[in-house]
TIPA-290400 format. One record per atom (N, C-alpha, C): atom name; x, y, z. Coordinates in nm, 2 decimals. Layout:
N
CA, X, Y, Z
...
end
This chain:
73
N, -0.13, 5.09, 0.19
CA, -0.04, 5.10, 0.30
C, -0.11, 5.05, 0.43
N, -0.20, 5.08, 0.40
CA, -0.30, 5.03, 0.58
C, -0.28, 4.90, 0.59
N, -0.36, 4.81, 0.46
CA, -0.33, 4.67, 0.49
C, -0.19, 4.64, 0.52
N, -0.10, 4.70, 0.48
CA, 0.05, 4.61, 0.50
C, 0.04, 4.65, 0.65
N, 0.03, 4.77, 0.71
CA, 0.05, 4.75, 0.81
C, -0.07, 4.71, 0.93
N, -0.19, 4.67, 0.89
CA, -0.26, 4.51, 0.94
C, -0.17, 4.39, 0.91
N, -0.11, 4.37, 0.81
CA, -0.06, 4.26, 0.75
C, 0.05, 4.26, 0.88
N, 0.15, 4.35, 0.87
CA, 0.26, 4.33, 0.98
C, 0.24, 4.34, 1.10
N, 0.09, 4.41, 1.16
CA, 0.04, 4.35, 1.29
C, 0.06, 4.23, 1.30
N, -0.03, 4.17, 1.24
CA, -0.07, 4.03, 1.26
C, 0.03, 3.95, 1.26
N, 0.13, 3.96, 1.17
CA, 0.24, 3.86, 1.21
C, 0.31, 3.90, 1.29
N, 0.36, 4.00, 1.34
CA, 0.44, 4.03, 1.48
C, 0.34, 3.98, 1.62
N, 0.22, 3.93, 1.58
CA, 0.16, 3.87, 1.69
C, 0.22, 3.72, 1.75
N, 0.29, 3.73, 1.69
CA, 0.34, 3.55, 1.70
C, 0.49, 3.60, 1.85
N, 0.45, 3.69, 1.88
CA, 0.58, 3.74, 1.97
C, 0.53, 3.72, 2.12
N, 0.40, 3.72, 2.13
CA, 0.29, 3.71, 2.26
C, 0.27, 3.55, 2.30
N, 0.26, 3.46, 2.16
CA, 0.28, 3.33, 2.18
C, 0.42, 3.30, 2.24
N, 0.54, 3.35, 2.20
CA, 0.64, 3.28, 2.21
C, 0.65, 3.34, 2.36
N, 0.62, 3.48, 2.39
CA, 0.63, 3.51, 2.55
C, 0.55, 3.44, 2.62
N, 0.43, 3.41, 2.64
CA, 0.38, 3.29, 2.69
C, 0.37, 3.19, 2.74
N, 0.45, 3.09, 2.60
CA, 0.52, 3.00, 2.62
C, 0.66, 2.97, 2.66
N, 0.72, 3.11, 2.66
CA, 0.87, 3.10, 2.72
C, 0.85, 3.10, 2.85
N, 0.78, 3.23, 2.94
CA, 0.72, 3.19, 3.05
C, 0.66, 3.10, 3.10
N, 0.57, 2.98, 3.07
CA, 0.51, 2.86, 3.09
C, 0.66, 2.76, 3.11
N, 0.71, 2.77, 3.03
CA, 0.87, 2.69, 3.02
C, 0.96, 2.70, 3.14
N, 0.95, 2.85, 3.15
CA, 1.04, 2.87, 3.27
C, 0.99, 2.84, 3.41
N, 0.84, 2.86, 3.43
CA, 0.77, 2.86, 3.52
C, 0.80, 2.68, 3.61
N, 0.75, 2.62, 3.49
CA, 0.78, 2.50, 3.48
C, 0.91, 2.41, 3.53
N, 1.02, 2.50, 3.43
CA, 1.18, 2.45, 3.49
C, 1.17, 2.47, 3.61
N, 1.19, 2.57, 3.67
CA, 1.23, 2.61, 3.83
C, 1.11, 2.54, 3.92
N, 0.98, 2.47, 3.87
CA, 0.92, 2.40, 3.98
C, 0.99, 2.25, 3.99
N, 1.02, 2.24, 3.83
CA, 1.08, 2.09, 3.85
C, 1.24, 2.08, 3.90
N, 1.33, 2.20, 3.95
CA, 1.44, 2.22, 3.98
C, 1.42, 2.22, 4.11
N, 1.29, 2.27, 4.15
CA, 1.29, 2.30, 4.28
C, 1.26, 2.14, 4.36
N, 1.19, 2.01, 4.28
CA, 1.15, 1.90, 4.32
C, 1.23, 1.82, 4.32
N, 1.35, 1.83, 4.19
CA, 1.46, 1.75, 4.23
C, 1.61, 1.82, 4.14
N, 1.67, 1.90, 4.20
CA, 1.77, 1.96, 4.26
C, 1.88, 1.90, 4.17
N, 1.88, 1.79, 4.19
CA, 2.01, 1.71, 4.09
C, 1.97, 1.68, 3.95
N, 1.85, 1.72, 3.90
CA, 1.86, 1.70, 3.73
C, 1.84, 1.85, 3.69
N, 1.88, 1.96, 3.76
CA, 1.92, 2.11, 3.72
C, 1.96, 2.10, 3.59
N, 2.08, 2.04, 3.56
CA, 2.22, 2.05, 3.43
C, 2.09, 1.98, 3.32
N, 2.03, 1.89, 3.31
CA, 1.92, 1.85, 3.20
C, 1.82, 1.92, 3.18
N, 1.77, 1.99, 3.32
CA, 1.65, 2.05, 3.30
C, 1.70, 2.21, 3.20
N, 1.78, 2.25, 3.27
CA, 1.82, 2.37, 3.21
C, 1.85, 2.38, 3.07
N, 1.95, 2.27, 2.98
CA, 1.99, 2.25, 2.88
C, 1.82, 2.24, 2.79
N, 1.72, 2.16, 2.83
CA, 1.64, 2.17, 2.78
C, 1.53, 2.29, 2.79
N, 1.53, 2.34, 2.85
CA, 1.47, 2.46, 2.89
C, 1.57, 2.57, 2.79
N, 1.67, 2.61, 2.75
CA, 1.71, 2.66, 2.71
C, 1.67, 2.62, 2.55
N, 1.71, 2.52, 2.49
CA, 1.67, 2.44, 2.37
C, 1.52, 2.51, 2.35
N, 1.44, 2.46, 2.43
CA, 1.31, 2.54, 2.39
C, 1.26, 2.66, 2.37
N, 1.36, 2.72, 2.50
CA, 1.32, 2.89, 2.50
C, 1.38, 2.90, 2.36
N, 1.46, 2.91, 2.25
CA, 1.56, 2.93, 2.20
C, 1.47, 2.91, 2.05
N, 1.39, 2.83, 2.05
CA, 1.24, 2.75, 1.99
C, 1.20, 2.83, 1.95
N, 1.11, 2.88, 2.09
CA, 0.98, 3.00, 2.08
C, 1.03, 3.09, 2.08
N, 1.17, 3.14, 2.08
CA, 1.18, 3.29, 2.04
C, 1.19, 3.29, 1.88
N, 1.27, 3.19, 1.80
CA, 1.29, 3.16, 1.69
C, 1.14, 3.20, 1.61
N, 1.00, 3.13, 1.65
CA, 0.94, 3.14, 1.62
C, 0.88, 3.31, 1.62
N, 0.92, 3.40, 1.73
CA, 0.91, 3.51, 1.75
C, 1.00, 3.59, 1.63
N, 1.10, 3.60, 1.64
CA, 1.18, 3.63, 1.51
C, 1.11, 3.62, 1.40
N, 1.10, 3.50, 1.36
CA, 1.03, 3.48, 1.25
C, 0.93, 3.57, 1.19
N, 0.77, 3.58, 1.30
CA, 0.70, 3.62, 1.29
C, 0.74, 3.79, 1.24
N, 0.86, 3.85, 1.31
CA, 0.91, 3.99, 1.26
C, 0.94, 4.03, 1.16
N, 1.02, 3.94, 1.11
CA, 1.07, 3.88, 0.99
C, 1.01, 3.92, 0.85
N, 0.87, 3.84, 0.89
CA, 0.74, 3.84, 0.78
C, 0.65, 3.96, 0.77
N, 0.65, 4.04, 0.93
CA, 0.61, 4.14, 0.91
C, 0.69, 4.25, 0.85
N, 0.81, 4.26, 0.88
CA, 0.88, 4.35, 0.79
C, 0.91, 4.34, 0.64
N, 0.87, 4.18, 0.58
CA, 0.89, 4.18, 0.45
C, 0.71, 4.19, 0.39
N, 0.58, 4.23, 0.43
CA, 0.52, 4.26, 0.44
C, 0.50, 4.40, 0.41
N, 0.58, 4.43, 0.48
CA, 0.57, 4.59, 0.51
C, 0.64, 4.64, 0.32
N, 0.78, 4.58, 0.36
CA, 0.85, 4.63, 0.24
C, 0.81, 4.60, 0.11
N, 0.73, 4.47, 0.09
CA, 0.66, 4.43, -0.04
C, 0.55, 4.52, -0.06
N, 0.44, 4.56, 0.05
CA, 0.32, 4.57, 0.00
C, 0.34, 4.74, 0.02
N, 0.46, 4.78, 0.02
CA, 0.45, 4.95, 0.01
C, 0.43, 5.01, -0.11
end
């Protein structure tokens, strides 16, 4: 039981990468929104697309920890 639940640490770690980089993304959008104002509607669609990415990958990582959990009980 202990390893599974090392096991399901570790992959729920993948949730600090996607906050990270969803932050860096957004950080990023609003300085380039702020520089030019009229490509908002592109920047945002892409910014969305990506956040949408790295949360995926965040899911994921839960995903694996809970079947982790449930296999190795």
């Amino acid at each position: 039981m202990t390893l599974a639940a090392i096991g399901a640490g570790i992959a729920v770690l993948t949730g600090i990468g996607a906050g990270f980089g969803i932050g860096k993304a957004t950080a990023s959008a609003v300085d380039a929104i702020a520089r030019q104002p009229e490509a908002d509607k592109k920047i945002r669609t892409t910014l969305l697309i990506g956040c949408a990415l790295a949360e995926a990958t965040a899911i994921y990582g839960f995903v694996i920890g809970l079947l982790v959990i449930m296999v190795l009980k």
